[in-house]
DRENMINU-473071 format. One record per residue (C-alpha): residue in one letter; y, z, x. Coordinates in steps of 0.05 Angstrom, whole numbers, plus 32768, in hexadecimal, padded with zeros to 4 digits. Example, Ala and Ser with C-alpha at 12.3 -4.5 7.8 and 13.67 -1.06 7.14 Angstrom:
2
   aa     c2     c3     c1
    A   7FA6   809C   80F6
    S   7FEB   808F   8111
# end
This chain:
230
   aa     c2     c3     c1
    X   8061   7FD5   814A
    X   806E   7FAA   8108
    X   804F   7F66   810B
    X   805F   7F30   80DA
    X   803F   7EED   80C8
    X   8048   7EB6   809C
    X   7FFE   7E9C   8085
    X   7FEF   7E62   8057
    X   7FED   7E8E   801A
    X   8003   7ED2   802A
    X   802D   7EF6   8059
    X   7FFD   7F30   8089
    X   802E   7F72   80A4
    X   7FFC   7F8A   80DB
    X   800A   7FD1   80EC
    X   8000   7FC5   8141
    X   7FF8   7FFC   8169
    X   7FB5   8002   816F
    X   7FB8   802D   81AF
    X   7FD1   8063   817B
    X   7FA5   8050   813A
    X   7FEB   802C   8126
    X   8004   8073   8122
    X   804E   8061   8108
    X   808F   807D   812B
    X   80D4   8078   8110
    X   80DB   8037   8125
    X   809D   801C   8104
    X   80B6   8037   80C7
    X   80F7   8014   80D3
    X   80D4   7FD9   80E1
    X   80A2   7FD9   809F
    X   80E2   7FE7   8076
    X   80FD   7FA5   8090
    X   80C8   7F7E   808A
    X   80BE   7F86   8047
    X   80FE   7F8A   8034
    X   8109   7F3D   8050
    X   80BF   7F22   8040
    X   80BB   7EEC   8003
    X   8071   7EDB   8006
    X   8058   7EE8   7FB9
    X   801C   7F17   7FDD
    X   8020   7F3F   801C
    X   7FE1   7F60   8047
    X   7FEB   7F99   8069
    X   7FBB   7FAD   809A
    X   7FB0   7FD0   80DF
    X   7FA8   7FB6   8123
    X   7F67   7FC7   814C
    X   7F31   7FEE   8127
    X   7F5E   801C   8100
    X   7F8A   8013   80C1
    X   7FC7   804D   80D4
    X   7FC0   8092   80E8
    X   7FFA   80A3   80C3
    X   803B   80C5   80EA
    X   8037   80C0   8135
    X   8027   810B   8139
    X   8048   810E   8187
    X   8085   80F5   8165
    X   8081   812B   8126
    X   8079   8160   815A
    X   80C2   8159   8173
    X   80DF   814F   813A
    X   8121   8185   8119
    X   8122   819B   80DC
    X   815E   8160   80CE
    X   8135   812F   80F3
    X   80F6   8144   80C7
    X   811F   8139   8087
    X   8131   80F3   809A
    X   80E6   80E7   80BD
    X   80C9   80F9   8071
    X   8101   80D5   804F
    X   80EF   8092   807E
    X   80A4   8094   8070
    X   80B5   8097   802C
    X   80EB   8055   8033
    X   80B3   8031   804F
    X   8082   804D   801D
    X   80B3   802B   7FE2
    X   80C3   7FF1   8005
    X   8076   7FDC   8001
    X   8076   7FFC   7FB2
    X   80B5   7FD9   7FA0
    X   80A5   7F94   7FC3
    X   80AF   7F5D   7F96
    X   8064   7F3C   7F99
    X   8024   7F59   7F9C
    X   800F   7F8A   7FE0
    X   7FBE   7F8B   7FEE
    X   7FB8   7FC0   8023
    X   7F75   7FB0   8053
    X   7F5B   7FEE   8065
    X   7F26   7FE6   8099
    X   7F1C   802C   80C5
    X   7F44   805F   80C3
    X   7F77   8080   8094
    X   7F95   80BB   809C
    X   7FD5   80DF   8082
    X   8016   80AC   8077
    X   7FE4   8071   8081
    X   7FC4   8083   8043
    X   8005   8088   8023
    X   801F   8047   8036
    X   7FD9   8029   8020
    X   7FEA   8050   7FDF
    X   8024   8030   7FD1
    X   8008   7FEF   7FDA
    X   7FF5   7FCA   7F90
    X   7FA9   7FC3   7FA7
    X   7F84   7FEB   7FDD
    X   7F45   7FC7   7FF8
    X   7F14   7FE0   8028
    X   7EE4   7FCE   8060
    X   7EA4   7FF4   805E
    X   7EBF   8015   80A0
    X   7EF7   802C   8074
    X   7F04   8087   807B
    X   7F42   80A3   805D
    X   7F5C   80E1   805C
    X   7FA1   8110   8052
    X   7F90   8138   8089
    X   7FD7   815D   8086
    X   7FBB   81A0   8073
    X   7F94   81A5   80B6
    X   7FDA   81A6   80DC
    X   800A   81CC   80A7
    X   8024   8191   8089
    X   801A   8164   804E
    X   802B   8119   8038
    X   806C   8111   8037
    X   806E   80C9   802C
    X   805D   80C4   7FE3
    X   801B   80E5   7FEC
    X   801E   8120   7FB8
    X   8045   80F3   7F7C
    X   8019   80AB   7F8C
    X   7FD6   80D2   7F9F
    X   7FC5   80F2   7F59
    X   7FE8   80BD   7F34
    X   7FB3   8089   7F51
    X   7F74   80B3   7F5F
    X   7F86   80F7   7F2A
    X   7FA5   813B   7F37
    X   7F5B   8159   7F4C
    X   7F4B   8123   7F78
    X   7F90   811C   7F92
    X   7F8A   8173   7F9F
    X   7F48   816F   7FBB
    X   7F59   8141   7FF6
    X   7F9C   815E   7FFD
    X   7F81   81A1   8006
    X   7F44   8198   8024
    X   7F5B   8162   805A
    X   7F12   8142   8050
    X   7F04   80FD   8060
    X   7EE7   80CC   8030
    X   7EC0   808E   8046
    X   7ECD   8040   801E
    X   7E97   805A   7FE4
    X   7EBA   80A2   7FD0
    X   7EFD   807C   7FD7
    X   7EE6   8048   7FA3
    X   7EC5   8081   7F7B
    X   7F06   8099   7F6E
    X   7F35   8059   7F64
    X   7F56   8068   7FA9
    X   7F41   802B   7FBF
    X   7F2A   7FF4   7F8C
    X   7EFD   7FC5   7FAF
    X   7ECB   7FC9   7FF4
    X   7EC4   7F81   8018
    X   7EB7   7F6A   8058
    X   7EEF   7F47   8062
    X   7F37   7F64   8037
    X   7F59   7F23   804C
    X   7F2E   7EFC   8019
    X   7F56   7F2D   7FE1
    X   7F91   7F1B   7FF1
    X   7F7F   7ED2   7FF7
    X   7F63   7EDD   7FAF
    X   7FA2   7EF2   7F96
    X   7FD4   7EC4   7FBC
    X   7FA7   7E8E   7F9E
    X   7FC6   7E96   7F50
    X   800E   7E8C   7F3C
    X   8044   7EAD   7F5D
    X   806D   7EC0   7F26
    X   8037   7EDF   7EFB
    X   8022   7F0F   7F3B
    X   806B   7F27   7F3C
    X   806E   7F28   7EEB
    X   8028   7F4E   7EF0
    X   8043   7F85   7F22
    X   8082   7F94   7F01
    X   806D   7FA6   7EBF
    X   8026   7FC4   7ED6
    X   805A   7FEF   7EFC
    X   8083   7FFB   7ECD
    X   8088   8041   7EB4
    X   80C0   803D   7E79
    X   80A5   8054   7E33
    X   8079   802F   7E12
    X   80A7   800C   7DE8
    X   80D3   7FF9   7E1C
    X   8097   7FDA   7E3D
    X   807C   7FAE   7E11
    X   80C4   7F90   7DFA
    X   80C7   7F81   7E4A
    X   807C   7F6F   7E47
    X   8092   7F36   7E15
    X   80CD   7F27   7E35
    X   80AB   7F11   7E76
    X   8071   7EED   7E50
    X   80A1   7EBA   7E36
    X   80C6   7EB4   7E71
    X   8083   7EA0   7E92
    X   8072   7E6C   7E53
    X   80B1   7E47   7E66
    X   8089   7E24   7EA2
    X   804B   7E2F   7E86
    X   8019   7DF3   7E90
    X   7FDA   7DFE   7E68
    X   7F9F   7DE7   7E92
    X   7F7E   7D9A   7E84
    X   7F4F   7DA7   7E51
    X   7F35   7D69   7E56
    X   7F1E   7D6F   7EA7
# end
């Protein structure tokens, strides 16, 4: 269900079930968890197999679920949805097709969301008496706003590649989102992981900038200014 692959400058997750919209069972959430629990790349694409991006909770399996079972469905989705935030290098999601429900919470948690002009997404939860449980009502408003993050929540709407980009839910529409995270892979490794942490770090703002200069000098140490005369 998980697919992982080593490219020249990045590592891709595909989400592959594409018979299902890579709707995402238990074990795909184990799965993602592992992955990027054990991946090393500097930058990691995740995208979704076929001509979606993730449907989100594999509704069939939601439907059988007990209210103990729920719990620890929720409290997976929202493993995997860490596992991506917390990843130690920068995540581009690729979202080309559909989004719906946990698949745009993992995409939220990802570090840069790119899209396809073939790109929907939606939190379509409402529709069926449920809401995001993986992350969707703290990440959602933090990244797009509480109104915007209420108004899809509520409404279940679906937004095409230009609304999304309207509202900073996604930040980019290309052809192609592998070329983004080739962009990114292409600069130094240690900067994109010194870049991520502090961007996401959320101690006062004093706290943050003695850490800010802490990590600046650790990057000067190996610091080779370009040659000026080339």
């Amino acid at each position: 269900m998980i697919r992982s692959t080593a490219e020249d400058e990045y590592r891709v997750v595909t989400l592959d079930r594409p018979d299902r919209r890579n709707a995402l069972t238990r074990g795909g959430l184990d799965d993602l968890v592992e992955v990027f629990e054990t991946a090393s790349e500097p930058v990691v694409y995740l995208c979704g197999a076929g001509d979606a991006f993730c449907a989100g909770a594999d509704l069939d399996v939601v439907a059988d679920l007990d209210s103990d079972e729920a719990a620890a469905f929720a409290e997976r989705g929202q493993d995997a949805a860490n596992a991506i935030a917390d990843y130690d290098g920068a995540v581009v999601a690729g979202i080309d097709g559909p989004a719906r429900g946990g698949g745009v919470e993992l995409a939220l948690a990802c570090d840069v969301r790119v899209a396809t002009p073939a790109a929907t997404l939606a939190e379509t939860g409402v529709a069926l008496g449920l809401f995001g449980a993986w992350g969707g009502t703290t990440r959602l408003p933090a990244i797009v706003g509480e109104g915007n993050a209420l108004d899809l929540s509520l409404s279940g709407r679906t937004v095409d590649a230009e609304e999304a980009l309207e509202m900073g839910l996604v930040s980019r529409i290309v052809a192609d989102p592998t070329t983004v995270a080739a962009e990114i892979a292409a600069n130094d490794p240690d900067a994109i992981r010194t870049i991520k942490t502090r961007i996401r770090d959320r101690a006062d703002s004093d706290t943050q900038e003695r850490r800010e200069a802490t990590a600046f000098t650790s990057l000067i140490e190996s610091f080779e200014p370009p040659n000026r005369n080339g």
